[in-house]
C-alpha positions as CSV (number, residue, x, y, z in Angstrom):
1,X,-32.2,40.6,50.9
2,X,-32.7,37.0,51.8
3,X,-29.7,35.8,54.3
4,X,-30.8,32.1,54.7
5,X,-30.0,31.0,50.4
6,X,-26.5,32.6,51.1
7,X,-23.5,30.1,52.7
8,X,-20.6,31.4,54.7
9,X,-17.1,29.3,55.1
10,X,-15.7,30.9,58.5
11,X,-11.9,29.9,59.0
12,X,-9.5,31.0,62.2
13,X,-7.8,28.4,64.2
14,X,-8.9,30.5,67.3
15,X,-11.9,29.3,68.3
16,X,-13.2,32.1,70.3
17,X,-13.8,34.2,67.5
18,X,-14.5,31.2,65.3
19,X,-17.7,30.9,67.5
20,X,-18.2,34.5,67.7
21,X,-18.1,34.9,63.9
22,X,-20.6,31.6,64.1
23,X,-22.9,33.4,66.5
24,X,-23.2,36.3,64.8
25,X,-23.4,35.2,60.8
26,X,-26.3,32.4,62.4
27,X,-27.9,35.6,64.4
28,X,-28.0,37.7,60.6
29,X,-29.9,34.5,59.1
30,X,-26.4,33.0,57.4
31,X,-25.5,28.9,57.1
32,X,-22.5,28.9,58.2
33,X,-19.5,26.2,58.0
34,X,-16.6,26.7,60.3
35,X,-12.8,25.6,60.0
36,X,-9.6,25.7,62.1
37,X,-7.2,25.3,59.7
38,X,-6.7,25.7,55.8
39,X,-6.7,21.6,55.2
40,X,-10.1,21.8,56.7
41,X,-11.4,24.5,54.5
42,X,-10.5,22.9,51.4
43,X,-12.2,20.2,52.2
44,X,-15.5,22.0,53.1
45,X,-15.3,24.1,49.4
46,X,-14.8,20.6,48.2
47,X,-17.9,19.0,49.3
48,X,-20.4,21.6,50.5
49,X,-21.7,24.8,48.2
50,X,-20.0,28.3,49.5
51,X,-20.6,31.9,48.6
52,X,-18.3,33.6,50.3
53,X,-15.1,32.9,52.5
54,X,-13.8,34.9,55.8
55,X,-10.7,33.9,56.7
56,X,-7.8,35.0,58.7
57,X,-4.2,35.9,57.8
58,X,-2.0,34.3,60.4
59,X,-2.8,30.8,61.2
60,X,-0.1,28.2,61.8
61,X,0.6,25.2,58.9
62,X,-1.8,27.3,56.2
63,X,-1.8,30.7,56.5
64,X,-5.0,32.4,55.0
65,X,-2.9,33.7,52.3
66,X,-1.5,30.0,51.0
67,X,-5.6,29.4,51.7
68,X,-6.4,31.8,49.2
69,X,-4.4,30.8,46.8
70,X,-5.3,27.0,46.7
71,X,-9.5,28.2,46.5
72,X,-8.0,30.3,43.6
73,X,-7.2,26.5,42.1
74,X,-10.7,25.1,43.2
75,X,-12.8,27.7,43.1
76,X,-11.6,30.6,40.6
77,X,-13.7,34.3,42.0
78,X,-15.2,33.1,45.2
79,X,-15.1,36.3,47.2
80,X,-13.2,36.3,50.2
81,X,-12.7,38.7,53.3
82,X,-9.7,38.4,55.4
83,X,-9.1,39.4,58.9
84,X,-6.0,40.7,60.0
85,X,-3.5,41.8,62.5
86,X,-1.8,45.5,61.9
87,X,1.6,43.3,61.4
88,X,-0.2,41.4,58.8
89,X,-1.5,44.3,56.2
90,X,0.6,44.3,53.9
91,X,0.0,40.4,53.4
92,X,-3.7,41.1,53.4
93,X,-3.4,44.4,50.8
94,X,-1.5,41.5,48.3
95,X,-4.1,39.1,48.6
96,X,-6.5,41.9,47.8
97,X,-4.5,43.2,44.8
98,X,-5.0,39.7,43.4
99,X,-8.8,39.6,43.6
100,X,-9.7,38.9,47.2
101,X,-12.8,41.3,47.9
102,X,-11.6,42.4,51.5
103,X,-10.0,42.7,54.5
104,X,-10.7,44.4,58.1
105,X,-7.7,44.5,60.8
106,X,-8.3,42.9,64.5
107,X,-9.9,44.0,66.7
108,X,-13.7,44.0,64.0
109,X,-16.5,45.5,64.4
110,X,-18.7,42.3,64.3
111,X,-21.7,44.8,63.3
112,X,-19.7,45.9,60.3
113,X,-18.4,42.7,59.1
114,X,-21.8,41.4,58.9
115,X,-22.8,44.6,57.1
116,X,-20.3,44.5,54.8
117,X,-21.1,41.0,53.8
118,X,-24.8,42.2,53.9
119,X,-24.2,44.8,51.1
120,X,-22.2,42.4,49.1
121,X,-24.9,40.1,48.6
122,X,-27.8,43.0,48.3
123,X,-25.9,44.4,45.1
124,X,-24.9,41.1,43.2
125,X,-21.6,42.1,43.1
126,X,-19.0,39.5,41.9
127,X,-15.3,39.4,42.2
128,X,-13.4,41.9,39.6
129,X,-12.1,39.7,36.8
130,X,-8.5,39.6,36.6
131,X,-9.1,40.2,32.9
132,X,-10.7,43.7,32.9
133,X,-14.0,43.0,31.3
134,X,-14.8,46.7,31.3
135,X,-12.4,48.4,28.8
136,X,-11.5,52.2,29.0
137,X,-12.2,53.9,26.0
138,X,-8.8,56.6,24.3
139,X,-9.7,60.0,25.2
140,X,-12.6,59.0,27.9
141,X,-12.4,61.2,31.0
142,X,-10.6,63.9,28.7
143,X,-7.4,61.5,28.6
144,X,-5.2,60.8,26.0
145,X,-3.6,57.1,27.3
146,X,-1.0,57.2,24.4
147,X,0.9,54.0,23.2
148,X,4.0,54.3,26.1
149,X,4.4,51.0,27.9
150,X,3.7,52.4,30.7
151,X,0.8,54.0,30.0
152,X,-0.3,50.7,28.6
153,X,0.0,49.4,31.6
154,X,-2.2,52.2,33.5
155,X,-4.6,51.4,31.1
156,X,-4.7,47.8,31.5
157,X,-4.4,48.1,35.6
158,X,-7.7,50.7,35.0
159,X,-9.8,48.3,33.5
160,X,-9.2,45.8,36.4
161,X,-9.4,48.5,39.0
162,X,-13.0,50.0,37.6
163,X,-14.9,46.9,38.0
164,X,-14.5,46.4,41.7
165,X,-15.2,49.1,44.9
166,X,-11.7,48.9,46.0
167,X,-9.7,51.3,47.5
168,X,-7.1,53.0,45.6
169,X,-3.8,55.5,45.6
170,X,-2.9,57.3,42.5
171,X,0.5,58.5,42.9
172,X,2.3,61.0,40.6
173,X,4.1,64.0,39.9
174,X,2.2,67.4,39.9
175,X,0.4,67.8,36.2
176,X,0.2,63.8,35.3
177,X,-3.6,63.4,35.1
178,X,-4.4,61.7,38.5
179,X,-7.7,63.5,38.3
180,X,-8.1,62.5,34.8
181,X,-7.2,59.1,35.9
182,X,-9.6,59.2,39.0
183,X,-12.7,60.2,36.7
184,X,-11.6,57.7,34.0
185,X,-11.9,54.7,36.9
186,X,-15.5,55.9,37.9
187,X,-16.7,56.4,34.2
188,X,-15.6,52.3,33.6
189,X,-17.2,51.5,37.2
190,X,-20.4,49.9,37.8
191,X,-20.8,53.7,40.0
192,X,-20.7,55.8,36.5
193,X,-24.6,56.5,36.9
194,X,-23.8,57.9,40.6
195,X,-21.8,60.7,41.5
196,X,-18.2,61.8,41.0
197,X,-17.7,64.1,44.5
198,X,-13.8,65.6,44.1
199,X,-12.0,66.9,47.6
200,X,-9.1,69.4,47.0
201,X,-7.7,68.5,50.6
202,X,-4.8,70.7,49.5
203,X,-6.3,74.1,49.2
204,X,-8.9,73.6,51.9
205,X,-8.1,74.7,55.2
206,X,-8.1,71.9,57.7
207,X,-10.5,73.6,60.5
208,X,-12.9,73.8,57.2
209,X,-12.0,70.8,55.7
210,X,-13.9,68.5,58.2
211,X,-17.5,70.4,57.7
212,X,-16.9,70.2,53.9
213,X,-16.2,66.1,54.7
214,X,-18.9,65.6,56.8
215,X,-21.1,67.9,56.8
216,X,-22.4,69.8,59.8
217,X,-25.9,70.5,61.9
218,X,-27.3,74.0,62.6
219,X,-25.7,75.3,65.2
220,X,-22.7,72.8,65.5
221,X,-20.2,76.0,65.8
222,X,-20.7,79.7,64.9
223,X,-21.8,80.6,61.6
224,X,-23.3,77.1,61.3
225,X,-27.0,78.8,60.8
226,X,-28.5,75.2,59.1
227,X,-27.6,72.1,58.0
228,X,-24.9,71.1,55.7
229,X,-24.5,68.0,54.3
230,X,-21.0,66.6,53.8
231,X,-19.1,65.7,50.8
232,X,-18.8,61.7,51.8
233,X,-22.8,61.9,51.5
234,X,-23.1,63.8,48.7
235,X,-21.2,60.8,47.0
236,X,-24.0,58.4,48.2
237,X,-23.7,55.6,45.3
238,X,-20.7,56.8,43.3
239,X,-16.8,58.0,43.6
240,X,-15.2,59.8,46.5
241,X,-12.2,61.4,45.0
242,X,-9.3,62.8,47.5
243,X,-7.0,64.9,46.1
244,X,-3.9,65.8,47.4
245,X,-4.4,63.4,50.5
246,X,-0.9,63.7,51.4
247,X,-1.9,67.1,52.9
248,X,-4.5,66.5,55.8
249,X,-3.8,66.9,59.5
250,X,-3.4,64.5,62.1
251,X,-7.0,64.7,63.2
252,X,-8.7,64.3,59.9
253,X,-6.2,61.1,59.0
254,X,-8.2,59.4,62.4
255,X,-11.4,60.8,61.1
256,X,-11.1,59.1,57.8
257,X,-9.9,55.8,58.4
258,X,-13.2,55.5,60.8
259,X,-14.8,56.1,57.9
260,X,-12.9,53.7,55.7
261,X,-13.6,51.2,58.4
262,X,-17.1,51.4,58.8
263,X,-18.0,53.4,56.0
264,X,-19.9,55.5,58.9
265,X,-20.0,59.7,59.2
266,X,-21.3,61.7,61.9
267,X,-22.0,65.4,61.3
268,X,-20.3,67.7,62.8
269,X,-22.2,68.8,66.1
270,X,-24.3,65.5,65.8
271,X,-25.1,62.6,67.3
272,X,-26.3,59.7,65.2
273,X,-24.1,58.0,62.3
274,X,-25.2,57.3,58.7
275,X,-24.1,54.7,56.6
276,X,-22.5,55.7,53.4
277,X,-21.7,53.6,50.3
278,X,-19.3,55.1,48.2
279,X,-16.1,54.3,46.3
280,X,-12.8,55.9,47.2
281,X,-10.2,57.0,45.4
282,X,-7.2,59.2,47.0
283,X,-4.2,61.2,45.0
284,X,-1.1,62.3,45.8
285,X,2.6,64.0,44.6
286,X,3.6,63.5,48.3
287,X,6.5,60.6,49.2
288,X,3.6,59.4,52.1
289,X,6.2,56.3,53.1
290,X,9.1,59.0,53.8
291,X,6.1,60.7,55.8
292,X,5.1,57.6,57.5
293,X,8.6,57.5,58.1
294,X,8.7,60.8,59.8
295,X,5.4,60.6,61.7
296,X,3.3,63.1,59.7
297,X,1.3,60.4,58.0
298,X,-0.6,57.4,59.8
299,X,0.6,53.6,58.1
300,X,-3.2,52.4,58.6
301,X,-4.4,54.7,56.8
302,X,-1.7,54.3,54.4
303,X,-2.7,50.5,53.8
304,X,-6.5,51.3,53.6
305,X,-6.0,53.9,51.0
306,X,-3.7,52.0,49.0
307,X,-5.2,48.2,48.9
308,X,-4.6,49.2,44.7
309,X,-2.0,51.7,44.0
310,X,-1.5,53.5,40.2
311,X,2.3,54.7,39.8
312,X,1.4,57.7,36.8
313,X,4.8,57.8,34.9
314,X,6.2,61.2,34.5
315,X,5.8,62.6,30.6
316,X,9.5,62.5,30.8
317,X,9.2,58.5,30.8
318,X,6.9,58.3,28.1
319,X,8.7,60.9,26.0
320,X,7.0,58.4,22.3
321,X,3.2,59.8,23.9
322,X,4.3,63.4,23.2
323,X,3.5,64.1,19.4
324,X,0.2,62.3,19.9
325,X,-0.7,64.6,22.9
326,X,0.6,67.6,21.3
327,X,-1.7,67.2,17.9
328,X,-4.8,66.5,20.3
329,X,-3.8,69.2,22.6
330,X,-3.7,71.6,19.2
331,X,-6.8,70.4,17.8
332,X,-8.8,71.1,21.3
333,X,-7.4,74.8,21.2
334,X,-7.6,75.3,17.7
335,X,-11.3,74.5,18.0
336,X,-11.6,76.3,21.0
337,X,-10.1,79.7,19.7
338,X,-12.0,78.8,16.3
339,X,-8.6,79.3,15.0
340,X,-7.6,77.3,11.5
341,X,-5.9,74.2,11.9
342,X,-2.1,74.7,13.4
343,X,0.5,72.4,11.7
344,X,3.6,71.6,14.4
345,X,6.6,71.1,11.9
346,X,8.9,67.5,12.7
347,X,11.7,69.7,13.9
348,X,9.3,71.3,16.3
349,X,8.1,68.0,17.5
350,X,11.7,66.8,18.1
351,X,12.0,69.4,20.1
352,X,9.1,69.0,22.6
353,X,10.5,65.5,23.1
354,X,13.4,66.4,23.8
355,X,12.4,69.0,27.4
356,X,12.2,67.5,30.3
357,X,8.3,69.2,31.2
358,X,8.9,69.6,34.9
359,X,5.0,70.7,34.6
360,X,4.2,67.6,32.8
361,X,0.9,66.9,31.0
362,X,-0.5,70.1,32.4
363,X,2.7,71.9,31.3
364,X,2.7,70.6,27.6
365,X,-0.9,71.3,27.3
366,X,-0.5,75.2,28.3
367,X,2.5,75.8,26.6
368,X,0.7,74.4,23.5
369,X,-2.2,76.9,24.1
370,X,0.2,80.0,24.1
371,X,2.0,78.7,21.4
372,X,-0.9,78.0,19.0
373,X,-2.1,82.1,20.2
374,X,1.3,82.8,18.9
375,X,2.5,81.3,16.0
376,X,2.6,83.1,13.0
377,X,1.0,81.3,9.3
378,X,-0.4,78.7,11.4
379,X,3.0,76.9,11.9
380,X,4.4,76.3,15.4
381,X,8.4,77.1,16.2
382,X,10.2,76.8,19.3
383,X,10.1,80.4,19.5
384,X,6.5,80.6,20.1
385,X,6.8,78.5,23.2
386,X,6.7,80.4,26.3
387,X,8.4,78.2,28.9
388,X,10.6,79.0,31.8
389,X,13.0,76.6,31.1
390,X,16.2,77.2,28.6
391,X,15.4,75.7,24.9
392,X,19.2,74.5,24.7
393,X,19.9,72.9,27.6
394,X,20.7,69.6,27.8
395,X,19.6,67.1,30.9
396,X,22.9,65.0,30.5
397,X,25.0,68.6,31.4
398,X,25.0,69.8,34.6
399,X,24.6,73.5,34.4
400,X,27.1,76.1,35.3
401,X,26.4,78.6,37.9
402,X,26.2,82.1,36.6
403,X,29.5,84.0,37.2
404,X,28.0,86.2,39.2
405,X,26.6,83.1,41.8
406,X,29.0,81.6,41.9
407,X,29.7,80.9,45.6
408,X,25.9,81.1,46.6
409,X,24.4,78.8,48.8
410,X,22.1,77.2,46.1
411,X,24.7,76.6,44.1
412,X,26.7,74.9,46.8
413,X,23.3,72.8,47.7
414,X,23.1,71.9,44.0
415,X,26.6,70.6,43.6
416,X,26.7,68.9,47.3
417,X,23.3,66.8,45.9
418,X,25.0,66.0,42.3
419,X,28.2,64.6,44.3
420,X,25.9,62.6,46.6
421,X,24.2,61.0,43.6
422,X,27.3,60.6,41.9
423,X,28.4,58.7,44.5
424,X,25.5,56.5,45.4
425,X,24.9,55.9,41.7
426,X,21.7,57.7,41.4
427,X,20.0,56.3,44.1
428,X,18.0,58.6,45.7
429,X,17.6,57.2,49.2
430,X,21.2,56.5,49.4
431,X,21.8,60.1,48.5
432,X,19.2,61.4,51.3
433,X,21.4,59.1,54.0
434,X,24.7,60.7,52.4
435,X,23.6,64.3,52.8
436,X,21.4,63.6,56.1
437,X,18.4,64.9,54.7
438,X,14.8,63.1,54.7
439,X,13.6,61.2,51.2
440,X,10.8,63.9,50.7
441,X,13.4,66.9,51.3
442,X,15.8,65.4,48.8
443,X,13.1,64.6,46.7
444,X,11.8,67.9,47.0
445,X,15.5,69.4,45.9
446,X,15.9,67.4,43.0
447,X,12.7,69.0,41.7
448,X,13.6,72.5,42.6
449,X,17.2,72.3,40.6
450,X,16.0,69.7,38.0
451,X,18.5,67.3,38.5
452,X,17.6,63.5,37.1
453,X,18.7,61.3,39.5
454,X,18.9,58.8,36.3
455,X,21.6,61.4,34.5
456,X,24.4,59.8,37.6
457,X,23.9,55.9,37.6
């Protein structure tokens, strides 16, 4: 790639690093224009041709994020990269979420700014449309999207998301499809011809968990008898898929966000570094801002994994998607277990709507696959169901201990939690304070006794 046909607008009303970005652009084979302040910048994109913008957050009269949204009015998709203070991040992350292409915090890496911009230019890339010009087909990645708003929306925010590399945080309950979700992105993605590398960082072991990262040489540590190459390399032009992210240690939190930085590895036991360019995407049914909270979870890496973030509703919120999935999810075992066509009765399907599927997606789906094993004349009842939960009950009743439990400590933890709600009006934080517990221990509680927070507003 040619440097000299490409034009860079530099902006940061310090004019140290304004020269150092100069020197160093000039140095790669860059033209470069350089501004102080956002009325100066404007005026440049006005009267000279520019291809890309690097600009700072904080700057006094214009900040770089009321600069980014006036070149949205003058110049709609010109990439920008933003450079930012840690106090600034969240600012940056927004600007991001609305189409910028970047943003690396102070104090850079000069070498991988230039690197970055480098690699932007070498692949053509252009700013993801706002629109979503690449659509995501119903069932692709082995989803089924459904017609809940919410789910809509998911849709919608995947179609934006694919298009881009950016980094992003799929957050749901256990059993809502953030794999599904994950695969669904790099299928869209200009990536889908590269490969889809998924990380279960919750059932690895964290003293194995950094080899299967980032690989290892021969003789790095016992057993090590040749080389290994890591899972960040092995997704060398495609997706890098984290699941369960929530659940890595200290160490391998630092380890990452170098790499997210840099997009640099090192094998264990060696001494070079290798570029890598990959996508990332990260999962998680963790509360990781009640962990940030507590200390287990670092907040930069927190930002850098979550520049886009994809709330997955609960199938309890999207209770008009469940006779959709429940005909597809008979179909696929029907066809699997070459068993004749199953029919699900209406009063059956009123009843799956109306559980709560603690399991979710996952849940429905197996409890569909025992029931279709089970029915009798090809019909499925209630009765063929095998879930833990009782078929009666009711999530606007609070259930009555057993006579026989009735003074044990759950009990007396369950009732404590459903006064604390009560009084806070549902609000789960509030609740937390009330009690003195953390947000992921209450949250955690409200799972184990299936109490809907939404049942006490």
């Amino acid at each position: 790639m040619s440097s000299t046909k490409y034009t860079l607008l530099l902006v940061d009303d310090d004019t140290n690093i304004l020269e150092v970005l100069d020197a160093r652009f000039s140095a790669a084979g860059f033209r470069t224009h350089k501004a102080t302040n956002g009325q100066t910048a404007l005026a440049l994109l006005t009267s000279e041709q520019i291809d890309l913008v690097i600009s700072d957050v904080k700057m006094p009269s214009m900040s770089g994020i009321e600069l980014y949204a006036e070149m949205q009015q003058k110049s709609p998709g010109l990439p920008v990269i933003f450079l930012t203070a840690f106090g600034n991040i969240p600012e940056a992350v927004t600007a991001v979420q609305s189409g910028a292409l970047d943003y690396l915090t102070k104090p850079f890496d000069g070498k991988t700014l230039v690197q970055k911009v480098k690699d932007f230019f070498a692949a053509g890339k252009t700013v993801p449309s706002q629109t979503g010009t690449n659509d995501v087909e119903e069932g692709s990645a082995g989803f089924i999207w459904g017609s809940s708003k919410p789910m809509v929306a998911i849709k919608e925010m995947v179609s934006r998301v694919a298009s881009s590399d950016v980094n992003t945080l799929i957050l749901g309950e256990s059993g809502v499809g953030k794999e599904c979700i994950a695969k669904a992105i790099h299928d869209a993605s200009p990536r889908r011809n590269g490969p889809l590398i998924v990380v279960d960082c919750g059932s690895t072991p964290p003293g194995i968990l950094e080899s299967e990262l980032f690989g290892h040489t021969k003789g790095a540590f016992t057993n090590a008898i040749q080389d290994k190459t890591g899972l960040i390399e092995a997704a060398e032009g495609g997706t890098l898929f984290l699941d369960e992210i929530g659940n890595i240690s200290s160490e391998m939190q630092h380890r990452l966000l170098r790499f997210l930085e840099d997009r640099k590895i090192r094998r264990v036991g060696a001494i070079d570094e290798k570029q890598i360019d990959c996508r990332v995407l990260a999962a998680t049914n963790a509360d990781l801002t009640a962990d940030i909270e507590e200390g287990k979870f670092r907040q930069d890496l927190y930002y850098r994994l979550r520049v886009v973030t994809l709330n997955l509703p609960p199938l309890r919120e999207r209770r008009q998607d469940i006779p959709r999935l429940a005909k597809m999810f008979v179909q696929r075992h029907c066809n699997t277990y070459n068993i004749p066509v199953v029919h699900i009765p209406d009063s059956t399907m009123d009843w799956l709507e109306q559980l709560d599927w603690p399991g979710n997606v996952r849940e429905l789906k197996n409890a569909l696959e025992a029931g279709v094993v089970l029915c009798r004349n090809n019909t499925l009842l209630p009765e063929d169901f095998q879930l833990e939960q009782p078929t009666s009950k009711s999530r606007k009743e609070d259930s009555a201990p057993d006579q026989g439990s009735e003074f044990s400590l759950e009990n007396s933890e369950r009732e404590a939690i459903i006064r604390a709600l009560r009084q806070t009006n549902g609000v789960q934080k509030s609740a937390a304070e009330l009690l003195d517990i953390s947000r992921r221990s209450i949250h955690y509680k409200l799972k184990k006794y299936d109490i809907q927070p939404s049942d006490y507003k």
